[in-house]
N, C-alpha and C positions, 0 to 999 in steps of 0.2 A: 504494500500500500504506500500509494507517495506520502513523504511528512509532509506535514502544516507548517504553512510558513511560521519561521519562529517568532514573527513579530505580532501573531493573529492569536497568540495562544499566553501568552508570557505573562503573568500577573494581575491580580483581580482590578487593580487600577484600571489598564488598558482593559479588559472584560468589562467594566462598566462602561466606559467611553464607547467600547464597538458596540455595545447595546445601545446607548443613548443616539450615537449614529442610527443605528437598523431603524430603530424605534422610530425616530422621525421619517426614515423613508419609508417606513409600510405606512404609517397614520399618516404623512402628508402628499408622500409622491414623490417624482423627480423633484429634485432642488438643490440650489446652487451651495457649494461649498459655504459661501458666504450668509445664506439662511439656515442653513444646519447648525451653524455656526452662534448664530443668534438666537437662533429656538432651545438649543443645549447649554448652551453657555461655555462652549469648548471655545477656544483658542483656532482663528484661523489654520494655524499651524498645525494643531494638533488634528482637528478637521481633516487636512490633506496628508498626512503622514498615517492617519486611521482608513482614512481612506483607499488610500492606496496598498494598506497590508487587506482590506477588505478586497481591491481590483484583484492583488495575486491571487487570493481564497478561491477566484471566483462570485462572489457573493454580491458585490457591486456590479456596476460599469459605468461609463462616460458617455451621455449623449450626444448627439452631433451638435455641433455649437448651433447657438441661436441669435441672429442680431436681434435685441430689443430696444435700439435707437442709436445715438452716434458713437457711442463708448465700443468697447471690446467687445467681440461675441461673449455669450455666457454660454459653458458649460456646465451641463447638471449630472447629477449621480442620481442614478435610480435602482431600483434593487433588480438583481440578477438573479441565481440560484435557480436559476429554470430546471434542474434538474431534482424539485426538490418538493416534497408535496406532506400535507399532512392527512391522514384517513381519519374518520372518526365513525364508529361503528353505535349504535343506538339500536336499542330494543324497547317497547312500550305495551299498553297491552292490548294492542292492537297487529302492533307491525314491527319488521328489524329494514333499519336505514341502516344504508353506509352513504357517506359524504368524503368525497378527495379535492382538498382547496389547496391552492398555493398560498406562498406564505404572505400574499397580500389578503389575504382570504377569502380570494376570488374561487369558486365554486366551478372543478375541472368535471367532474361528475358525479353523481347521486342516482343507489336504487332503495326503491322501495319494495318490500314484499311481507303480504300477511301472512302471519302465522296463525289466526285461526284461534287464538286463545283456549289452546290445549291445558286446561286448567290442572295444577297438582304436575304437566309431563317439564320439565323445564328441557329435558335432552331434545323434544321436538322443536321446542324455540331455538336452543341452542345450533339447531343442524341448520335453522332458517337464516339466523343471525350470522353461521359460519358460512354461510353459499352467498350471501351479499355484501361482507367480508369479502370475500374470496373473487367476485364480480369486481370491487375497486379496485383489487391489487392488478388484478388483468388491466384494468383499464391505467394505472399507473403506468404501466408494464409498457403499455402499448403509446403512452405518453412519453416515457422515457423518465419518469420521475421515479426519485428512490424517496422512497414511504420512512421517516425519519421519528414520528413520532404518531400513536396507535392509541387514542384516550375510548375508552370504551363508557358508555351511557345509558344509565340504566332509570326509570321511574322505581326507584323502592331505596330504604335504608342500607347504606354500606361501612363496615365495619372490618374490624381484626387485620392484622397482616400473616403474609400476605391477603388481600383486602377482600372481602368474597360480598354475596348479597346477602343480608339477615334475615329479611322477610320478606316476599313481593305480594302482600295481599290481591291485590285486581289479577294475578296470574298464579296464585295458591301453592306458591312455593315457601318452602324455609330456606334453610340456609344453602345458598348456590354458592359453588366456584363457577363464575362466570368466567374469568380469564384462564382458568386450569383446563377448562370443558373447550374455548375455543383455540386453547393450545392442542391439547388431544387430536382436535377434528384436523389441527392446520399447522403442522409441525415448524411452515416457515413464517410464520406469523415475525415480521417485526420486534427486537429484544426491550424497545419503549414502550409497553403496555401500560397501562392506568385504567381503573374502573374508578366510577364517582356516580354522585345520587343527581339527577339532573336538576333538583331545587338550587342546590351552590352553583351549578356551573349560569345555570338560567340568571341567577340572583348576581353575579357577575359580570355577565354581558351587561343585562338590563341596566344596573350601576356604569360601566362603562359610558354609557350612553347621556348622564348625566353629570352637568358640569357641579363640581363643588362639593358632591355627595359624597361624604365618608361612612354614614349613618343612616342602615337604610334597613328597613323591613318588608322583605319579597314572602309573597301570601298568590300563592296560586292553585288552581283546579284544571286538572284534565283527567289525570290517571291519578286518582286518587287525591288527596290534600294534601301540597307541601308546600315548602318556601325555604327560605334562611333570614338571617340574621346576620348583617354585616356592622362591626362595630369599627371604627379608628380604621375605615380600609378594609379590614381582615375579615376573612367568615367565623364567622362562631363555631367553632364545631362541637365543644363541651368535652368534656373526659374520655366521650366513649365514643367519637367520632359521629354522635347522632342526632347532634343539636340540631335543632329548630324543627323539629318531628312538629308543626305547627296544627297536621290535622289529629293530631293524639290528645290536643291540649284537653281533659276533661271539663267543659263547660257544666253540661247540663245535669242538676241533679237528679239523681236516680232515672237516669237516660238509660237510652237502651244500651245491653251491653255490645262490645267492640270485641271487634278480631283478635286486638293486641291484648285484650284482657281487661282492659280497663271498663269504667260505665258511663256514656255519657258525651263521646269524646266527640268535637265537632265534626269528625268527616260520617257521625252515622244519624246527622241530622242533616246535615249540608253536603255530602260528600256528592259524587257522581251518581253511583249506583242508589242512594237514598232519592236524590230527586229524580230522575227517571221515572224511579216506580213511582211516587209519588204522580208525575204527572201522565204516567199511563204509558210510558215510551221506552221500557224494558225490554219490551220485543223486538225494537230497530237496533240494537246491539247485535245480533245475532246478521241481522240483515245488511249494515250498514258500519257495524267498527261502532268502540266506544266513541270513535271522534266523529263520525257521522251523525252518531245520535246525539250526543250533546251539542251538535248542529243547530238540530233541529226544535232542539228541547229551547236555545236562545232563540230561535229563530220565531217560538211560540212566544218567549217573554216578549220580545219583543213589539208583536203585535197585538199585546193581550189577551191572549190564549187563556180560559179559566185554569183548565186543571195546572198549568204550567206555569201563572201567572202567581196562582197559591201556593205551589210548591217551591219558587224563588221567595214569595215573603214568609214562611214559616221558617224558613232558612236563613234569610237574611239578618236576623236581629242576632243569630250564634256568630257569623261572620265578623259582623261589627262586633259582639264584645271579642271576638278571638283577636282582633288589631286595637280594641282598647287596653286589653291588660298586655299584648305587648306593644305597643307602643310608649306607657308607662310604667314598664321593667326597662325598657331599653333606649327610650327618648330618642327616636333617630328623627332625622330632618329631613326623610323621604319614605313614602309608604308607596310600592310598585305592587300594582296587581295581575297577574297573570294567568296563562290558562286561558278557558271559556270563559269568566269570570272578569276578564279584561274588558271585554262588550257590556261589561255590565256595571263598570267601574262608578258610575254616576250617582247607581241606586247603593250603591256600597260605601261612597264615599258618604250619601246623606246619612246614613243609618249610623255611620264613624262617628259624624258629626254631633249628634243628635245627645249623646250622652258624653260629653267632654269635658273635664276639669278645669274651674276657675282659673290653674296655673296657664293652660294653652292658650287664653286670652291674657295673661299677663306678660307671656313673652313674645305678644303678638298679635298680628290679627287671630280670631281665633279659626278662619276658614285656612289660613295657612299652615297651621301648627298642627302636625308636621303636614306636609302635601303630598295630597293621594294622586297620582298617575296611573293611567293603563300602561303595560307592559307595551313596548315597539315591537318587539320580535319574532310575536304570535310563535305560532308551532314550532319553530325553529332556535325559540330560545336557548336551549341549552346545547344543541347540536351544536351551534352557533359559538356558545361559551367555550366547549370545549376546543373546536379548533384554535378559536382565539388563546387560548390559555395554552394548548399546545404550540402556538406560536411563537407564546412569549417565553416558553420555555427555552427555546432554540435560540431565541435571538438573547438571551441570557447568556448563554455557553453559544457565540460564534464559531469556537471551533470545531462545534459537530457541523454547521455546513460549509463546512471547505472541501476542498475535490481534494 
């Protein structure tokens, strides 16, 4: 294997500089030594001396000059790495995606295929999730990109190391090796694998997205209730890798009991499968994917539908206290919601509103404290996360993309 140039690898100083580099040209684009320059705070110099151990890497290049008036042409530096791609594999309880982006995280190709929600079989999801897997690598393959970093995405709680799935309620499994199961099926699977609960990776993008936010609580619905809890930046993830379990929270007294054991808990008053049957729409699960129906089941709130119209306000008022007691455990300064539940942010937001503590108007308007948003990213929240997050990973350590 050829060495790394010894100038792209040498010291965590220079490791943060080439990141500060990268970093700017994936989030801004081509741009001139002397704006990189200004956006990082580097030193023209240092700018062109990072740069240019980035040109040998490969990882860079030089535009063709451009005149932009009577001065010098400008040259810009854009990112290169064309041979270099990130896969991101996702299973839900519906369907197993894979997604192959470059590292701008421009989207080279994506498949979709249902598994059928073989409840209690996880080895039948596993064979689906490893053949559409196994579809991006070809497609890589045939791209010419080498597959660098493999984050695997799952709807359910992840724990232990190495990291397995604890529980997937909506697919009636316990404890899975996800990553062990689709090493088995795929021996050349990529040695950067990663599993994660798609709540953090969603709750991350969505954050990303917002200027100023450090403190933020993501509350969403598709495949069951989840979210995170971002505090100072960081995700919460608590002791046992399981924090922000947000649809576990036990609201309601002597409620019905829950999967997880508990009584009461909001996702078996508000969850998916609760409103469904609630508004008669159980049966288009089978017909049409959980996300089909919960389609549909918005598609009824929306126009006033009775039975559907009931089963979002019987629902609603556990919603709202589940973002008042944490929004006053955690005081964050953005409330994102996500899911199907995004569509519906308006009615959610007033129910938030409606029982709020004297403190929220004394730090403020009290419609501001903190500010509820719909999620941008719809379905692709967390797919989305993780590539991004496997990107940053890379452009942390420069010298995993060097030729």
């Amino acid at each position: 294997m050829p060495r790394q140039p010894r100038s792209l690898v040498s010291g965590d100083v220079r490791r943060h500089n080439l990141n500060l580099v990268l970093d700017h040209l994936v989030r801004s684009g081509a741009s001139a030594r002397s704006e990189i320059a200004g956006a990082t705070g580097l030193t023209r110099g240092a700018v062109t001396a990072l740069a240019t151990a980035l040109s040998e890497a490969g990882v860079v290049r030089a535009t063709e000059p451009t005149q932009t008036g009577r001065g010098r042409p400008i040259t810009r530096l854009e990112l290169a790495a064309d041979d270099i791609a990130v896969l991101v594999a996702q299973v839900d309880a519906d369907a197993a995606t894979a997604l192959l982006a470059n590292l701008a995280g421009e989207e080279l190709h994506r498949v979709e295929r249902r598994h059928g929600r073989p409840m209690g079989d996880p080895d039948a999801v596993l064979d689906v999730l490893a053949d559409v897997t196994r579809d991006a690598l070809d497609a890589a393959a045939r791209l010419g990109r080498r597959v660098l970093e493999l984050p695997v995405v799952v709807f359910a709680p992840v724990g232990d190391e190495p990291p397995v799935v604890l529980a997937d309620t909506d697919l009636g499994w316990g404890v899975v090796d996800v990553l062990g199961g689709l090493r088995a099926r795929m021996p050349e699977l990529p040695a950067n694998m990663t599993l994660a609960s798609d709540g953090w990776l969603a709750a991350r993008a969505e954050r990303s997205l917002l200027d100023g936010v450090d403190d933020l609580v993501y509350l969403k619905s598709n495949s069951g209730i989840g979210g995170a809890i971002i505090a100072n930046g960081r995700v919460v993830e608590g002791a046992h890798g399981v924090g922000a379990a947000l649809g576990h929270l036990a609201l309601i007294p002597d409620g019905p009991p829950c999967e997880c054991g508990q009584r009461g808990c909001l996702v078996t008053i508000a969850g998916p499968d609760a409103l469904l049957e609630r508004a008669g729409l159980t049966g288009l699960v089978g017909e049409r994917g959980l996300a089909g129906a919960l389609q549909e089941l918005s598609r009824r709130i929306e126009t006033g539908e009775p039975a559907a119209t009931a089963a979002w306000a019987a629902a609603l008022p556990w919603i709202a206290r589940a973002l008042q007691v944490t929004s006053l455990a955690t005081d964050p300064s953005a409330i994102v919601i996500g899911g199907f539940w995004a569509a519906h942010t308006t009615s959610i937001e007033r129910a938030f509103r409606a029982n709020r503590p004297t403190v929220a108007a004394a730090l403020g308007a009290a419609s501001e404290v903190p500010r509820v948003s719909a999620g941008r990213l719809g379905a692709d929240a967390a797919l989305l996360g993780a590539a991004w997050a496997a990107r940053d990973r890379l452009l942390a350590d420069p010298a995993r993309l060097g030729v």
